[in-house]
N, C-alpha and C positions, 0 to 999 in steps of 0.2 A: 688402781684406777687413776690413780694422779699422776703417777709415772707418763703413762698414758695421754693424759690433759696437756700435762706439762707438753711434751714432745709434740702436740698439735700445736699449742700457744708458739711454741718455738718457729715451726714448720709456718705458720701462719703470717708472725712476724717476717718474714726470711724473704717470704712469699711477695707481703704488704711491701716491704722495704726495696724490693726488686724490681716492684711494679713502677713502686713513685721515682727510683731513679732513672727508669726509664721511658718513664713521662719526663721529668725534668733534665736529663740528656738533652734534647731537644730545645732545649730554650738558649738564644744564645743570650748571655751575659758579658754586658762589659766589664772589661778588667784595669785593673791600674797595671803595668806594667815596671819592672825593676830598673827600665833603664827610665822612663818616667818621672818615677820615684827618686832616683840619681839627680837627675835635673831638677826635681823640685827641691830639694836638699840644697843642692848647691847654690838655688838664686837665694834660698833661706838664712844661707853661710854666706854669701855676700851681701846681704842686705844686713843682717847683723854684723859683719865686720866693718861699713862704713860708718854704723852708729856705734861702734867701738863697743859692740856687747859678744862674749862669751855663750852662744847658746848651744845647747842639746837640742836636736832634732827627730823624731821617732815619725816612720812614712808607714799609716798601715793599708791592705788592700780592705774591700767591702765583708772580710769575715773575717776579719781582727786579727790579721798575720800580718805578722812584722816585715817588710818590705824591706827598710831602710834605715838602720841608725847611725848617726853623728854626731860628736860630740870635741864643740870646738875649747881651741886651748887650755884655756883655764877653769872649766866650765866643772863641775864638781862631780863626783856621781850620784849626787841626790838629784840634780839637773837633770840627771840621765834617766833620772826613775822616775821625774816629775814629765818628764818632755813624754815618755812610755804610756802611760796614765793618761795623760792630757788626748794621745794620740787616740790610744784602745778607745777610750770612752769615744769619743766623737765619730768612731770608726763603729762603733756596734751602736750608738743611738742614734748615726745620720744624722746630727745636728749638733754645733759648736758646744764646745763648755761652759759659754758665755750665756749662753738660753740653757743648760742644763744646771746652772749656778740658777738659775730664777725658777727651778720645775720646786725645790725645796724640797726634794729627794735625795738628800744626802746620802743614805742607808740602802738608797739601790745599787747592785752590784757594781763593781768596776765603772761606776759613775764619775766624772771629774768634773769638780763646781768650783773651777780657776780659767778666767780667758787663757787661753793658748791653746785649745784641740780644735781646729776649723776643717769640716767634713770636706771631701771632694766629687763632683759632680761631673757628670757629662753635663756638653751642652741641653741637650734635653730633661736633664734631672734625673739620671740613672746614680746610684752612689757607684762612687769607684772606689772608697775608702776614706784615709783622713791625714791629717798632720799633725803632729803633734810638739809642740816649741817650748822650753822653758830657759831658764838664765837671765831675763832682763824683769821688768815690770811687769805684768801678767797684760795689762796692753801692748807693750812690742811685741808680746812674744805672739799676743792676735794678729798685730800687722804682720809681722814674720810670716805667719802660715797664710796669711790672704793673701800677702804681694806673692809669696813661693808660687 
């Protein structure tokens, strides 16, 4: 009899999961795109090389994939993992690090409470994903992802 359960539980699942993807098929969603993401990168890396700073940049879309990483000259690999961090978080909570530094939820998952993850938005307020900056002061590396 459980054999049995089981393989309905399953079938049912299969079932549930077939239905809601193809309700949500339908929705169209904005995207951050790669080439996008390339350009916001690059004004990120010009803007920090006029201020003569070193930084890691990490560009993710609105479901925490990595679009884009850079990591300028001297810039370390812990930079790389802070810039990673700063980015994911701000890309899965939709809102900077800077306000996620003040929720006092240190302990929630893949959280980052350091300025420099600044989410990205359509004009309307759809997310598109985020940015993620580290290598200078934890305020450039805000400016950094605002001006990108």
């Amino acid at each position: 009899m459980k054999f049995k359960s089981y393989h309905l539980l399953v079938i049912a699942s299969a079932y549930l999961a077939t239905s809601f993807h193809a309700a949500y098929a339908g929705i169209k969603r904005s995207t951050l795109s790669f080439d996008t993401a390339t350009k916001i990168s690059a004004r990120c890396q010009e803007y920090a090389q006029e201020a003569g700073h070193n930084v890691a940049i990490a560009i993710y879309d609105n479901s925490g994939i990595l679009l884009s990483f850079d990591k300028m000259g001297t810039a370390s690999p812990a930079t790389g993992e802070v810039a990673r961090w700063k980015g994911y978080s701000a890309a899965i909570y939709q809102v900077s690090t800077a306000e996620t530094a003040r929720w006092s939820a240190a302990s929630a998952p893949k959280i980052a409470t350091v300025k420099g993850g600044v989410p990205i938005f359509t004009k309307l307020g759809d997310p598109l994903g985020a940015i993620g900056v580290s290598g200078a002061s934890p305020e450039f590396d805000e400016k950094c992802g605002v001006i990108a």
